[in-house]
N, C-alpha and C positions, 0 to 999 in steps of 0.2 A: 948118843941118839943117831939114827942114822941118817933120819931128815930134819934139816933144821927147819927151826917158827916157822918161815915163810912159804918151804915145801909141804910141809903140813896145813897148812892153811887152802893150798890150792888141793892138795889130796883132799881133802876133807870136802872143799867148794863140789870137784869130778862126783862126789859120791854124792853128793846131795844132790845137784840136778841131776846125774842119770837114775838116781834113785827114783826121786819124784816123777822125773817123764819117760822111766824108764818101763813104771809100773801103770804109767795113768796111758801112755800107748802103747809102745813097743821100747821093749830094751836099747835093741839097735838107736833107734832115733834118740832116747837118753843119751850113749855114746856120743854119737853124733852131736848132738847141742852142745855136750858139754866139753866137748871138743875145739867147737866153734864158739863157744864163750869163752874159753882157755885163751885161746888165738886170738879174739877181739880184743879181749883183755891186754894182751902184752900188746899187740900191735895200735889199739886206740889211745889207751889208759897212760901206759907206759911208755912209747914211742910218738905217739904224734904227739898227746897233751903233755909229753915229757913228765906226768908225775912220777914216775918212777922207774929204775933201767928195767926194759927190755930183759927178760931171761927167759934163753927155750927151755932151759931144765925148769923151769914155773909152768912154761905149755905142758911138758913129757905130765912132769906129777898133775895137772889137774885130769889129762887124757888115762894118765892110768887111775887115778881116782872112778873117772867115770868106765873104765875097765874092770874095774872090783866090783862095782853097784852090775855094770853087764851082767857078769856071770854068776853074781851071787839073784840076782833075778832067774837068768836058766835054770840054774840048779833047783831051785824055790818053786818056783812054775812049772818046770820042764820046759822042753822043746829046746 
């Protein structure tokens, strides 16, 4: 497998909110959010409330998650 459970799970998190608000405004901002919920995530969830370590490879995969919903929205829409 090349991602394990837990990278999968934040792939999977990236493609569903940019999916959702990628469609219901702009793609970009889908990116965007789920970017920033990526980040909140490790840094509030995982880092201050210490439930669970900190991993930027958990940010990278949910940023590209929400990079797959991106451009599968251009390509679908156009523009």
């Amino acid at each position: 497998m090349i991602f394990k459970q837990n990278k999968l799970k934040h792939l999977l998190a990236g493609i569903g909110i940019s999916l959702v608000l990628g469609v219901q405004f702009t793609p970009f901002i889908g990116l965007i959010i789920a970017a920033i919920v990526g980040a909140l995530k490790e840094i509030i969830w995982d880092w201050l409330l210490k439930r669970s370590t900190p991993e930027f490879l958990d940010f990278l995969a949910t940023v590209l998650g929400g990079a797959i919903a991106y451009m599968a929205i251009k390509l679908i829409l156009g523009g």
